[in-house]
VMD Tcl script that builds the backbone (N, CA, C; Angstrom):
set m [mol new atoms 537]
animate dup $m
set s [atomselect $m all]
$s set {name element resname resid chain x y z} {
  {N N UNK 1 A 169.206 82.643 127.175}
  {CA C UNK 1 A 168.509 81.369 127.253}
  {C C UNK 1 A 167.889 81.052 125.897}
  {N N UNK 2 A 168.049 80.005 125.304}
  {CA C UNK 2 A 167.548 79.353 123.957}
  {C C UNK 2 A 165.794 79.043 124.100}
  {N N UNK 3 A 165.070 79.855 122.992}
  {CA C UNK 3 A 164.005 79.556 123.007}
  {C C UNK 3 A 163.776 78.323 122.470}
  {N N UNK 4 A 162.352 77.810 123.096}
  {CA C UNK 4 A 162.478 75.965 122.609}
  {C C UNK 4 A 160.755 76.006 122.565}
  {N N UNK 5 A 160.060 76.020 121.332}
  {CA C UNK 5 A 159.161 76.032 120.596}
  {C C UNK 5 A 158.467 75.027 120.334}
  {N N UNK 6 A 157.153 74.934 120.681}
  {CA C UNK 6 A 156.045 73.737 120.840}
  {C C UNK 6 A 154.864 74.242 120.636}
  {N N UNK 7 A 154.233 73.530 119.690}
  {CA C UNK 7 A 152.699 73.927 119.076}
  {C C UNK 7 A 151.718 73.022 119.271}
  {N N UNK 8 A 150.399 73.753 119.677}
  {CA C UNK 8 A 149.935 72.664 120.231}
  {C C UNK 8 A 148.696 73.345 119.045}
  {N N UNK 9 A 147.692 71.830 118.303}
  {CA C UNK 9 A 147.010 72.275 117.188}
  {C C UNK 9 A 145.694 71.139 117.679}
  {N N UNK 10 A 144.846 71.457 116.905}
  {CA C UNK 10 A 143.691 70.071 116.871}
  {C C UNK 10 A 142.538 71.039 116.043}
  {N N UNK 11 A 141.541 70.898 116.079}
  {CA C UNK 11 A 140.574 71.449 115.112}
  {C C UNK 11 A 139.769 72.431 116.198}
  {N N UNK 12 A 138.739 72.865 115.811}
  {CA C UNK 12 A 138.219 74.396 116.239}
  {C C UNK 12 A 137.204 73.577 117.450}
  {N N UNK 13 A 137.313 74.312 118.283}
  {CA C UNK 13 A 136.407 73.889 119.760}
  {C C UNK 13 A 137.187 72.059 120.459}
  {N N UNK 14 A 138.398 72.161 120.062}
  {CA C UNK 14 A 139.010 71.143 120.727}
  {C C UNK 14 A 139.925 71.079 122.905}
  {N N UNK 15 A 139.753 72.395 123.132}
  {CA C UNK 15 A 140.237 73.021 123.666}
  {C C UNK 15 A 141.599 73.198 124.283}
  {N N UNK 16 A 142.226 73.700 123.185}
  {CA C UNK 16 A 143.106 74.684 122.482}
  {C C UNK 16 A 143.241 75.905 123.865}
  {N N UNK 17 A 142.792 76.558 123.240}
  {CA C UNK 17 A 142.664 77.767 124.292}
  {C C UNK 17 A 143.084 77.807 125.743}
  {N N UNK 18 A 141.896 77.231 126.403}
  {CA C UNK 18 A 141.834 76.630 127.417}
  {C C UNK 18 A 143.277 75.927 128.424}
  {N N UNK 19 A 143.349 74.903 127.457}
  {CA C UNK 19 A 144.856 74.376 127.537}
  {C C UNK 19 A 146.174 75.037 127.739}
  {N N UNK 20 A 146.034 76.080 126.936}
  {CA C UNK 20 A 147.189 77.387 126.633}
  {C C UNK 20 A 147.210 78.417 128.138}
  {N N UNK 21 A 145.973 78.642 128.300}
  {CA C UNK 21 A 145.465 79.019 129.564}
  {C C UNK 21 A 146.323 79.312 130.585}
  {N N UNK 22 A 146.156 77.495 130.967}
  {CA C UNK 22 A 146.729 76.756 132.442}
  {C C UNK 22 A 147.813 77.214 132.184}
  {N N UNK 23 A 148.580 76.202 130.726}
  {CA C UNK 23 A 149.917 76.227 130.746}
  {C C UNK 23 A 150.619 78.011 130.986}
  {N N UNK 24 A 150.011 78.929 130.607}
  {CA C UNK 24 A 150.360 79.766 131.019}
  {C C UNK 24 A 150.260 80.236 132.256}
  {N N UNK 25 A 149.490 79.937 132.806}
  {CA C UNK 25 A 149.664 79.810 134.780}
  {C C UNK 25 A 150.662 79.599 135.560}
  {N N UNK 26 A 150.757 78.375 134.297}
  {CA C UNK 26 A 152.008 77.758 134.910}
  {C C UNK 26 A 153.613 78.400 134.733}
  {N N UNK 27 A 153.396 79.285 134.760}
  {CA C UNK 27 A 154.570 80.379 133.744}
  {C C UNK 27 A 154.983 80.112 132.717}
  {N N UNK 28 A 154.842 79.219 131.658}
  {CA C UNK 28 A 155.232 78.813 130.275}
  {C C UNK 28 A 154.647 80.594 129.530}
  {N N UNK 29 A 155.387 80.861 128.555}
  {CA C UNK 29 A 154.668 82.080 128.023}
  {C C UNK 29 A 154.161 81.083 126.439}
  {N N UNK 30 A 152.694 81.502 126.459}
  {CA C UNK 30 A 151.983 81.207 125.395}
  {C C UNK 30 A 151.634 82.187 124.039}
  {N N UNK 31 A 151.344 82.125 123.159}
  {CA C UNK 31 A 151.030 82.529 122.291}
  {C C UNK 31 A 149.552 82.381 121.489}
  {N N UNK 32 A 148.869 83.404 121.929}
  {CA C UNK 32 A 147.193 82.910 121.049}
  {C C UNK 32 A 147.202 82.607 120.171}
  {N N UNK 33 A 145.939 82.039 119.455}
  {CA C UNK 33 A 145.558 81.818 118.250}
  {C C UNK 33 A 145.470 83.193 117.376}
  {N N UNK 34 A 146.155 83.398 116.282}
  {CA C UNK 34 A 145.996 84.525 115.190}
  {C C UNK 34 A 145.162 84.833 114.788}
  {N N UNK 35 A 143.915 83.225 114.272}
  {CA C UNK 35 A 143.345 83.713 113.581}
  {C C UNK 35 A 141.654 83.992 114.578}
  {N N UNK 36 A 141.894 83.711 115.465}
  {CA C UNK 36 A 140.500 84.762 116.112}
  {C C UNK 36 A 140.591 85.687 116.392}
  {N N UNK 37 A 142.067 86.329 116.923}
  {CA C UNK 37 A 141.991 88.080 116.991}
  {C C UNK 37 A 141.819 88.506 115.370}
  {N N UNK 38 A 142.315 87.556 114.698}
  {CA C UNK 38 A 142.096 88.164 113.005}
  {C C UNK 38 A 140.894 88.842 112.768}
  {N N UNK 39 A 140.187 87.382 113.321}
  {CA C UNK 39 A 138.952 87.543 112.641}
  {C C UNK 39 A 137.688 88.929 113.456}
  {N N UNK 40 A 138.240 89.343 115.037}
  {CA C UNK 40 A 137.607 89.700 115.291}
  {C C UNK 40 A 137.769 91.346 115.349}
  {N N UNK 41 A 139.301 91.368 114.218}
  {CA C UNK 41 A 140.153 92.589 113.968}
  {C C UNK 41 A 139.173 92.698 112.207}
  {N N UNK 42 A 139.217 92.218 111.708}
  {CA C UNK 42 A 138.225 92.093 110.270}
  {C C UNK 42 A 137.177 92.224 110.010}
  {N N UNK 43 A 136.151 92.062 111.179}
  {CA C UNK 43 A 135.102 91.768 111.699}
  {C C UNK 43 A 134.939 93.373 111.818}
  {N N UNK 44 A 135.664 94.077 112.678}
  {CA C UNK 44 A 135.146 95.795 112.534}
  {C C UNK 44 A 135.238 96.405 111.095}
  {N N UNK 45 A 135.846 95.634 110.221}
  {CA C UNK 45 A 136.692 96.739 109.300}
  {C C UNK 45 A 135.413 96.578 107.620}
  {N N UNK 46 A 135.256 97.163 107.224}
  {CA C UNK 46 A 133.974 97.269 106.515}
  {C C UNK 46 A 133.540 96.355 105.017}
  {N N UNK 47 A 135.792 96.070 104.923}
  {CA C UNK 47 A 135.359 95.094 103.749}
  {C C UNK 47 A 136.605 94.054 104.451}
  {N N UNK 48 A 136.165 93.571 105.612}
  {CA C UNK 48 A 136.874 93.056 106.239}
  {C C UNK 48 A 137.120 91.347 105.535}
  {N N UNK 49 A 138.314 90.532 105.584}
  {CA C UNK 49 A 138.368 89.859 105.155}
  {C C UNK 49 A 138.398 88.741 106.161}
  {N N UNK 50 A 137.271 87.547 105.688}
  {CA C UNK 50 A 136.530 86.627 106.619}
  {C C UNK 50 A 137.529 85.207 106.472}
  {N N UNK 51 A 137.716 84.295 106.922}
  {CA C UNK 51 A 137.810 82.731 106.301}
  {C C UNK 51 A 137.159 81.769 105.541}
  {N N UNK 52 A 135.828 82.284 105.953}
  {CA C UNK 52 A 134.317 81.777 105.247}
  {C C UNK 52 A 134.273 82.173 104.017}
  {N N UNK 53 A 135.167 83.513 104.125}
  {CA C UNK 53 A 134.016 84.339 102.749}
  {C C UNK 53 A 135.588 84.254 101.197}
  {N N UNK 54 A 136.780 84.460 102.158}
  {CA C UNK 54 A 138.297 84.499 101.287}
  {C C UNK 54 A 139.384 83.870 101.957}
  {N N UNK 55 A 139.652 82.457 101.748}
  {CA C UNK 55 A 140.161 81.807 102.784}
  {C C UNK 55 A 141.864 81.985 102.354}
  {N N UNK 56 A 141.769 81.644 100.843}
  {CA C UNK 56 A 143.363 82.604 100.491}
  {C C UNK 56 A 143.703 84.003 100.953}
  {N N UNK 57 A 142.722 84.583 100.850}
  {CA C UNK 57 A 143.795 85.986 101.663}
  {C C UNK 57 A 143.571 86.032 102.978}
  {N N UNK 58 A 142.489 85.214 103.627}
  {CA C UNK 58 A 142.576 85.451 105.232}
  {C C UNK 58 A 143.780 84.538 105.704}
  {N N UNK 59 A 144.361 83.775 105.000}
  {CA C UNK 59 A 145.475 82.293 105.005}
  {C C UNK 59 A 146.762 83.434 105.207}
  {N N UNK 60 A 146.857 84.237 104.070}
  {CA C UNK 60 A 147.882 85.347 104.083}
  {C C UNK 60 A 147.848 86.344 104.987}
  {N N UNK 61 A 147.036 86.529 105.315}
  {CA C UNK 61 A 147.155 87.647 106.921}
  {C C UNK 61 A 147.614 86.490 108.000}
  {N N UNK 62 A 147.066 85.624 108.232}
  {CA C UNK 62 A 147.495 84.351 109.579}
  {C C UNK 62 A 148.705 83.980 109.378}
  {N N UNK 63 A 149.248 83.669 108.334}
  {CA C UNK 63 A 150.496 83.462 107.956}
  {C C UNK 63 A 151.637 84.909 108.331}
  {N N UNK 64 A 151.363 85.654 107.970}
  {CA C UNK 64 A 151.914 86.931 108.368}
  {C C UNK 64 A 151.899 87.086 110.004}
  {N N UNK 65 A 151.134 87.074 110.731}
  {CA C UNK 65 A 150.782 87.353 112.134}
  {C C UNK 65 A 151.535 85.945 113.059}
  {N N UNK 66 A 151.460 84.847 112.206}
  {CA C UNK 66 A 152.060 83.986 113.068}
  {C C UNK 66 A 153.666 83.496 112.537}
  {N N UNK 67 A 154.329 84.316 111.405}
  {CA C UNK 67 A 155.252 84.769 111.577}
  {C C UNK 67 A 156.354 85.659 112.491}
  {N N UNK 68 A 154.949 87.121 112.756}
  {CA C UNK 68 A 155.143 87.990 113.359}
  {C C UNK 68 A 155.671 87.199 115.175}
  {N N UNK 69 A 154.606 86.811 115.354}
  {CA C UNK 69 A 154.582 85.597 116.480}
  {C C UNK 69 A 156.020 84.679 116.388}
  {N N UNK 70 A 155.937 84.328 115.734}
  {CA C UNK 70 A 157.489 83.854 115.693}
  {C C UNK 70 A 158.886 84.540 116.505}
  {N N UNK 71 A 158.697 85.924 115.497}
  {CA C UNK 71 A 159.972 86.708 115.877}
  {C C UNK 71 A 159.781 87.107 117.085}
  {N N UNK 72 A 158.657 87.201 117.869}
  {CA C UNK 72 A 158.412 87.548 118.965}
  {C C UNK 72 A 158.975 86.865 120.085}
  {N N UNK 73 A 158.998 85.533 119.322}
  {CA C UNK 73 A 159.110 84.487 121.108}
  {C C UNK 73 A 160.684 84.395 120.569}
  {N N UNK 74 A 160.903 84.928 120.093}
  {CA C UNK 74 A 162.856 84.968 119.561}
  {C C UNK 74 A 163.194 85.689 120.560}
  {N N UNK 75 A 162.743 86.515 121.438}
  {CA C UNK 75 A 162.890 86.794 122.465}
  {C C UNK 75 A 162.853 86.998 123.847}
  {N N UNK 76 A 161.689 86.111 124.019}
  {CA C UNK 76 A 161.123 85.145 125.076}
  {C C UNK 76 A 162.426 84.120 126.025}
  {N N UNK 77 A 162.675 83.460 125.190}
  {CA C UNK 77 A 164.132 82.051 125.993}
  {C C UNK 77 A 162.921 81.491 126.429}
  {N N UNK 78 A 163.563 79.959 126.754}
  {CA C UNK 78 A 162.699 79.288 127.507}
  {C C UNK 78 A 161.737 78.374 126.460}
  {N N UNK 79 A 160.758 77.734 127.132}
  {CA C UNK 79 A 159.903 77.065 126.541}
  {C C UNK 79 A 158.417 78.364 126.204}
  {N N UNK 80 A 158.174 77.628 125.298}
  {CA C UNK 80 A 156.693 78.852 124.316}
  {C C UNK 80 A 156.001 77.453 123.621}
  {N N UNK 81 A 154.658 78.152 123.700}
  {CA C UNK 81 A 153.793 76.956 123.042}
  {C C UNK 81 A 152.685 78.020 122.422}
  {N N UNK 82 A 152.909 77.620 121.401}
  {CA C UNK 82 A 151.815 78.428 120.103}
  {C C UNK 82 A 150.769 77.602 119.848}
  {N N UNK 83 A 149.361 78.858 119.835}
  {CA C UNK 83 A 148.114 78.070 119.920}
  {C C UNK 83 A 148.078 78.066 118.161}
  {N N UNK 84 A 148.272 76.982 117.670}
  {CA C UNK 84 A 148.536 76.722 115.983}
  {C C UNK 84 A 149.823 77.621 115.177}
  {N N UNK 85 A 150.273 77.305 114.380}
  {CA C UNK 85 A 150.996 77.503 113.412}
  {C C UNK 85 A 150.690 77.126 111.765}
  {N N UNK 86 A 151.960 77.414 111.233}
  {CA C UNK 86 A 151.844 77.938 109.954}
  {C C UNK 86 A 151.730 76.825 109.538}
  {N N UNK 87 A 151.821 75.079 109.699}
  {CA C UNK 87 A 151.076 74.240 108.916}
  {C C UNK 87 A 149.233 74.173 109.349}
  {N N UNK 88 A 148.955 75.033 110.320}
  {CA C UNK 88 A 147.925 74.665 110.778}
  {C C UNK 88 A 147.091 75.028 109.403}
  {N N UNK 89 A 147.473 76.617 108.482}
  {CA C UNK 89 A 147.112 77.099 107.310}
  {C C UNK 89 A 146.864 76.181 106.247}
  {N N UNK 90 A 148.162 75.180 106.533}
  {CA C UNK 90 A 148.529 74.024 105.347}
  {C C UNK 90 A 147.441 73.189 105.126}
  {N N UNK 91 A 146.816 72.852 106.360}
  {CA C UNK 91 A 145.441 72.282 106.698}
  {C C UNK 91 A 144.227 72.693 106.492}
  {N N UNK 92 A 144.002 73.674 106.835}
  {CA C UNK 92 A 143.012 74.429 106.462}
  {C C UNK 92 A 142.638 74.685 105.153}
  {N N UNK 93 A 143.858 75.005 104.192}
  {CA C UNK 93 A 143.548 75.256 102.751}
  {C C UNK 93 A 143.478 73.846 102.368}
  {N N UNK 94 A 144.053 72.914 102.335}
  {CA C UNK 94 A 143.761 71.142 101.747}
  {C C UNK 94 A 142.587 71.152 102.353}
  {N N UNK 95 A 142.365 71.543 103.400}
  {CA C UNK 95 A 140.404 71.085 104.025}
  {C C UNK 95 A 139.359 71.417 102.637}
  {N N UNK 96 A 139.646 72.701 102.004}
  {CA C UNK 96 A 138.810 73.163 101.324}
  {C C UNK 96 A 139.619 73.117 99.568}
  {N N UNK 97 A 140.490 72.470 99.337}
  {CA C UNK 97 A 140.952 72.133 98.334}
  {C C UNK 97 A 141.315 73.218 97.654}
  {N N UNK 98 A 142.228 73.693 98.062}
  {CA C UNK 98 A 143.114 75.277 97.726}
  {C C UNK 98 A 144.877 74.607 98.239}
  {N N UNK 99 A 145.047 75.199 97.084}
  {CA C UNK 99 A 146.959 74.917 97.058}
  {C C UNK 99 A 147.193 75.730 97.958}
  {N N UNK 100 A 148.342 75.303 98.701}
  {CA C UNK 100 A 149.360 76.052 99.314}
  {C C UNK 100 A 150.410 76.538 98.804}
  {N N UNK 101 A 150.678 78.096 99.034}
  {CA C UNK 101 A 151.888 78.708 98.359}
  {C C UNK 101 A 152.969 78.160 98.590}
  {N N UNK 102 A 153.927 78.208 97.712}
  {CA C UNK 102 A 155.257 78.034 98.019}
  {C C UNK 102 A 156.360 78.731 99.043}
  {N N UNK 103 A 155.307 80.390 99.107}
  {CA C UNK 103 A 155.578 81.135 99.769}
  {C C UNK 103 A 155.871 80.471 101.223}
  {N N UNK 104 A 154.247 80.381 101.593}
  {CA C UNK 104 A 154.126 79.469 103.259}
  {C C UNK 104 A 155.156 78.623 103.190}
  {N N UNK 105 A 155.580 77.605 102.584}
  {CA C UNK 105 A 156.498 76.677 102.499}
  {C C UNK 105 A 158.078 76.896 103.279}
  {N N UNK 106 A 158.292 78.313 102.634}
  {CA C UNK 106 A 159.649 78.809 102.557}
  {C C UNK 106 A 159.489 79.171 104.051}
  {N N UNK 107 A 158.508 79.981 104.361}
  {CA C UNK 107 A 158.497 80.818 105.551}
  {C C UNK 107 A 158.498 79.960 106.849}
  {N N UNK 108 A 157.800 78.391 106.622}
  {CA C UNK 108 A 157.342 77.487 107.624}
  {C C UNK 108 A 159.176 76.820 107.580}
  {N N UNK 109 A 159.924 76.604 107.144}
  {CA C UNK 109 A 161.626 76.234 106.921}
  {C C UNK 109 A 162.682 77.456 107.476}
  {N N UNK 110 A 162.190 78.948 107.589}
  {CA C UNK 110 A 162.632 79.775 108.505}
  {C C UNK 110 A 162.595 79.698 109.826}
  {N N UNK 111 A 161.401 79.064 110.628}
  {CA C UNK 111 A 160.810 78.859 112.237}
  {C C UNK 111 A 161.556 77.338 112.169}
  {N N UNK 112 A 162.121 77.796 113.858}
  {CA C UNK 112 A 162.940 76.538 114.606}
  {C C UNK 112 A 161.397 76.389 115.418}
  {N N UNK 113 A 160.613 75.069 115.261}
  {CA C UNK 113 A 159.821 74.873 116.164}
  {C C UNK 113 A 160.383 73.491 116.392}
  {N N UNK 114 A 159.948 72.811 117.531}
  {CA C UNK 114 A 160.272 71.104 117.898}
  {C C UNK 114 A 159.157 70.305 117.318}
  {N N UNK 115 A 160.387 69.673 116.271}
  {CA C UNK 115 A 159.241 68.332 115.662}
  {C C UNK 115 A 157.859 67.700 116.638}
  {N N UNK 116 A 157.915 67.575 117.749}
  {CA C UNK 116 A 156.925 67.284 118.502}
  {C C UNK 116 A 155.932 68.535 118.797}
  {N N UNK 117 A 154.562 68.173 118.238}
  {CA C UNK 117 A 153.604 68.757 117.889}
  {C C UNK 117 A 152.697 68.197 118.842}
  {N N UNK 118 A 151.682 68.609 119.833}
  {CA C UNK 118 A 150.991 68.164 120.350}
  {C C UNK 118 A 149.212 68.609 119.802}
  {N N UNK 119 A 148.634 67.225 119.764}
  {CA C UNK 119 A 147.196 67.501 118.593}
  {C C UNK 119 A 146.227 66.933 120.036}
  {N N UNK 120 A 145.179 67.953 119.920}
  {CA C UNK 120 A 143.825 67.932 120.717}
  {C C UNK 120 A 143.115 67.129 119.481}
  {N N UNK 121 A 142.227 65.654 120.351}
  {CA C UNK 121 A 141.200 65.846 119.040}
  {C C UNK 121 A 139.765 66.118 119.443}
  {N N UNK 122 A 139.039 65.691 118.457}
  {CA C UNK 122 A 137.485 66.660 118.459}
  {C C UNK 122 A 136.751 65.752 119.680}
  {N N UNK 123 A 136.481 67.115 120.593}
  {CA C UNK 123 A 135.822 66.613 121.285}
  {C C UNK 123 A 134.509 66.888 121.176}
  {N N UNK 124 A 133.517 66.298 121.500}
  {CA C UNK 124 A 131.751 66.990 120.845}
  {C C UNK 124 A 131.509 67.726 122.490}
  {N N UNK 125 A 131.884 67.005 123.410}
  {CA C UNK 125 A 131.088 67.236 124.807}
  {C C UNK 125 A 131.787 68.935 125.251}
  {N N UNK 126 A 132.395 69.396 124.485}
  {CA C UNK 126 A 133.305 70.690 124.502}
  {C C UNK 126 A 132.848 71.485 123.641}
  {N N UNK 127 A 132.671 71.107 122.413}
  {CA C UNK 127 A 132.636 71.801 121.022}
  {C C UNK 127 A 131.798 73.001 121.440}
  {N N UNK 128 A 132.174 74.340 121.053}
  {CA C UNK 128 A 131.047 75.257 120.951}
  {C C UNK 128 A 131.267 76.087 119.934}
  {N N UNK 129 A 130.261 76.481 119.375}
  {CA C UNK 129 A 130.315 76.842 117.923}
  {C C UNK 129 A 130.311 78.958 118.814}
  {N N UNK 130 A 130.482 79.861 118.295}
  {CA C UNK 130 A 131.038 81.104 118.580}
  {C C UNK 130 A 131.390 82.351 117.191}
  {N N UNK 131 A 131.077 83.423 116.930}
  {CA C UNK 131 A 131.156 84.317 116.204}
  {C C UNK 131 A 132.647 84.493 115.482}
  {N N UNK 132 A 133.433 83.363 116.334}
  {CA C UNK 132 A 134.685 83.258 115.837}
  {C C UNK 132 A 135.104 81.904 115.430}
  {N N UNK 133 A 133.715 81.249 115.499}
  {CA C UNK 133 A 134.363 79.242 115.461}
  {C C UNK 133 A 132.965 79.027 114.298}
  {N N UNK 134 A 132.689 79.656 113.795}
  {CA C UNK 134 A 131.198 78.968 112.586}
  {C C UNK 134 A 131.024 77.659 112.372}
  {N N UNK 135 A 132.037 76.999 112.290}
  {CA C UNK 135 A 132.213 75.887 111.914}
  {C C UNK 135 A 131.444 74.968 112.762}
  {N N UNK 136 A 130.996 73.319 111.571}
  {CA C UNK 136 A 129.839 72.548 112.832}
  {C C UNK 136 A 131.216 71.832 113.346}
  {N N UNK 137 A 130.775 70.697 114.784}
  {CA C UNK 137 A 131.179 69.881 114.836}
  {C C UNK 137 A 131.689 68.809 113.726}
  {N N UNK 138 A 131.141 68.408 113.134}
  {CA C UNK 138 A 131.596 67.264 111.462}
  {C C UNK 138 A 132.666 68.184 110.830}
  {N N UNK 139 A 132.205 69.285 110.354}
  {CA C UNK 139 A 133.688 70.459 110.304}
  {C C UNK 139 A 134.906 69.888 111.091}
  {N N UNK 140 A 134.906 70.449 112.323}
  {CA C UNK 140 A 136.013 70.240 113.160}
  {C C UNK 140 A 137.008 69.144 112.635}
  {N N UNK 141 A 135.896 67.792 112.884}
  {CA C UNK 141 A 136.450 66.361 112.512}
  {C C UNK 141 A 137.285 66.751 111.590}
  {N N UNK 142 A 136.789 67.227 110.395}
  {CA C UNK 142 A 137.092 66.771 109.277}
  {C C UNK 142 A 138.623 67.913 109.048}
  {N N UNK 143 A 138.568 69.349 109.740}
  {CA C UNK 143 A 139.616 69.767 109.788}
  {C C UNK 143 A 141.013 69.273 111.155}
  {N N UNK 144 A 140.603 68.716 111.405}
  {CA C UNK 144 A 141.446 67.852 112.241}
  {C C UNK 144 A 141.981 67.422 111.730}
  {N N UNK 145 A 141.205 65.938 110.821}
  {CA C UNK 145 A 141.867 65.178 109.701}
  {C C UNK 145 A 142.978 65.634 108.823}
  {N N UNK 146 A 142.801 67.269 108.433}
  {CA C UNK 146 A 143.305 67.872 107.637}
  {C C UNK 146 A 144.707 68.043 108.674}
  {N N UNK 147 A 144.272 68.749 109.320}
  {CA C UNK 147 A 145.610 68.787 110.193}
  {C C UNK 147 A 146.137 67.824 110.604}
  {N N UNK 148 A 145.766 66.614 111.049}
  {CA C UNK 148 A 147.319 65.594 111.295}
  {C C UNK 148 A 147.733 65.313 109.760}
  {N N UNK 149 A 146.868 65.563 108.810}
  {CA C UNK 149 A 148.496 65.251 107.504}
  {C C UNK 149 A 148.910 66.345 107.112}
  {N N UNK 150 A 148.580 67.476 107.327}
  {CA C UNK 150 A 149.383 68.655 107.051}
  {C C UNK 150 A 150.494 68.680 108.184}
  {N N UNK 151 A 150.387 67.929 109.071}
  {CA C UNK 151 A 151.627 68.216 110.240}
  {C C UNK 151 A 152.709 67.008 109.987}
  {N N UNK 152 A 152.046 65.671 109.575}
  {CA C UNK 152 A 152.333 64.906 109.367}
  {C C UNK 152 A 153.466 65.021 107.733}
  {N N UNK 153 A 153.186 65.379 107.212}
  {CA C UNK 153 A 153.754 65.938 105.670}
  {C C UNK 153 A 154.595 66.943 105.761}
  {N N UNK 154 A 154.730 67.579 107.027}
  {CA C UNK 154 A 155.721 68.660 106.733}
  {C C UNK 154 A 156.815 68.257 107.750}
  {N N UNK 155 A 156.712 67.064 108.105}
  {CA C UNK 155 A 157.488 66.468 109.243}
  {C C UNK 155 A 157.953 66.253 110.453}
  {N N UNK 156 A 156.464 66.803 111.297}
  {CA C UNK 156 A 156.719 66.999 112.657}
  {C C UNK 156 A 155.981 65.017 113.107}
  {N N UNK 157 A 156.305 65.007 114.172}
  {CA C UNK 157 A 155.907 64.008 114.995}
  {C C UNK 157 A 154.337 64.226 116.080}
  {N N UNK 158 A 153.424 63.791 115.815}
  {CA C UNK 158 A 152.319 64.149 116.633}
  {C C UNK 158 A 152.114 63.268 117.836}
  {N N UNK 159 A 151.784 64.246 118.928}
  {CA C UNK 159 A 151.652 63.700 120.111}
  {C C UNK 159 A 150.068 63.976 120.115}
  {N N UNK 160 A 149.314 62.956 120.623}
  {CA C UNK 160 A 147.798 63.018 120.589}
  {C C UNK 160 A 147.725 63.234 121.959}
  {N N UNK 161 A 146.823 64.064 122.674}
  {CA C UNK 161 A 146.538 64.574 124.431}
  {C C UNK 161 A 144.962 64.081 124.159}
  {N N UNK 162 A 145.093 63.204 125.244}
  {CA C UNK 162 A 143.784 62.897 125.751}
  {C C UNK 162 A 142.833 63.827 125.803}
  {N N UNK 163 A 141.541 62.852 125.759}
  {CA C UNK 163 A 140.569 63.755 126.303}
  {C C UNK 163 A 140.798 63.550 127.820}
  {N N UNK 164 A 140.229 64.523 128.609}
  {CA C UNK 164 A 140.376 64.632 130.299}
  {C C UNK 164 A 139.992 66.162 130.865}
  {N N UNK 165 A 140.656 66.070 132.064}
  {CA C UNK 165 A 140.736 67.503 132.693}
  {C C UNK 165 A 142.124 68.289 132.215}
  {N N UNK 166 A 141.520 69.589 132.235}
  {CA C UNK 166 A 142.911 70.757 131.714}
  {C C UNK 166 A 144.091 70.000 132.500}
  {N N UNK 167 A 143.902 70.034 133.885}
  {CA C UNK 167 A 145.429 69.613 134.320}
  {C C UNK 167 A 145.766 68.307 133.848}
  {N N UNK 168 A 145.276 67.063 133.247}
  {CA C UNK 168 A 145.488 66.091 133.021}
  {C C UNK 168 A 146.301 66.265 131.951}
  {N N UNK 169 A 145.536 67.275 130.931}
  {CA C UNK 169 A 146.426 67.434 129.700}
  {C C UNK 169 A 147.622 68.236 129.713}
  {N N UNK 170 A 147.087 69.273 130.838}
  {CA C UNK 170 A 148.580 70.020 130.988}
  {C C UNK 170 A 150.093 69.183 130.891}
  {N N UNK 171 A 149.396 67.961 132.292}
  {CA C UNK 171 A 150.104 67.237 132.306}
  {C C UNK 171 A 151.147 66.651 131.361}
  {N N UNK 172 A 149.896 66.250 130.637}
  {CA C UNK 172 A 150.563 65.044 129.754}
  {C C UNK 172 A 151.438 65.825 128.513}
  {N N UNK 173 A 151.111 67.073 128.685}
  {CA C UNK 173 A 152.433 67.924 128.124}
  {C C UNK 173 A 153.645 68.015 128.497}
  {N N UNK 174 A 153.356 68.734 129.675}
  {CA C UNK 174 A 154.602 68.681 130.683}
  {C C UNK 174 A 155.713 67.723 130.566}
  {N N UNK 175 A 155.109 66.615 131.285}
  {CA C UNK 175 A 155.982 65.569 131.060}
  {C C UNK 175 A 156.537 65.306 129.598}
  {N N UNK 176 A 156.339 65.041 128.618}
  {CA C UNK 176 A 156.484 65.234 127.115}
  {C C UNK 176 A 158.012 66.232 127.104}
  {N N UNK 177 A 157.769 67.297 127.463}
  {CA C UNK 177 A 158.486 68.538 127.291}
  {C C UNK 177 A 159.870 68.727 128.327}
  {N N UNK 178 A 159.057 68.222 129.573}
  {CA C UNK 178 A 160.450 67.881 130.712}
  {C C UNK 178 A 161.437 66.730 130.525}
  {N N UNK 179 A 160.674 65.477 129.994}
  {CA C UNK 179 A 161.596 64.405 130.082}
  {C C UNK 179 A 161.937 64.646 128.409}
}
mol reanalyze $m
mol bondsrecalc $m
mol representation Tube
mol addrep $m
């Protein structure tokens, strides 16, 4: 069975997660976010490397892991929906005005994902800030921003999901993905 690849992105406390959740309830197999097990894998380690503190080399571990993630659902079949990807990085570093390697470039042209990208945006009545989310609300916004033209620039098509209830948005995936 042909794996068929869908990323769903929006900025930090958009709910992401959550979303990934259901859809995995729903038997879709999902894929977490990299960079909070990253961070909470870095977080033990003594000269652990933060996003806050080295956003180029924490960019290069996420990039690596959601590569890794990649080859993984190469064996999955079926539909997979990744909680961010490797332009999500693309975003993140333009947020804070840091080039993107050429490297990422090459590696993001290896992954078959489907141009249709589905983007959460900032919700405040959700937002919660967390040992793994530092970032304020105005943050979020503003890496959001970053992310629809980093998704937008590397040539996917964005589907915007309401704000609502999980199943509403599930929904409005679903359908997206079935028809």
């Amino acid at each position: 069975m042909q794996t068929v690849r869908y990323i769903i992105t929006g900025g930090p406390g958009s709910g992401k997660s959550t979303l990934l959740d259901a859809l995995g309830k729903r038997g879709y197999r999902c894929f977490e976010e990299v960079s909070r097990r990253l961070i909470k894998e870095q977080a033990r380690l003594a000269n652990g490397i933060m996003p806050w503190n080295d956003l180029p080399a924490f960019a290069g571990l996420a990039v690596d892991a959601m590569v890794e993630q990649y080859h993984i659902s190469c064996e999955a079949g079926g539909v997979c929906f990744f909680d961010r990807a490797i332009p999500d990085v693309f975003g993140y570093l333009k947020n804070s005005d840091i080039a993107v390697p050429v490297k990422y470039r090459k590696l993001l042209m290896g992954c078959c994902f489907q141009q249709d990208v589905f983007i959460l945006p900032p919700w405040s009545d959700i937002f919660e800030q967390d040992s793994e989310r530092p970032q304020t609300y105005e943050e979020s916004v503003s890496l959001y921003r970053a992310l629809c033209d980093a998704y937008l620039e590397c040539g996917f098509r964005l589907h915007h999901v309401p704000k609502g209830s999980v199943e509403k948005r599930v929904e409005c995936i679903v359908s997206l993905v079935a028809g």
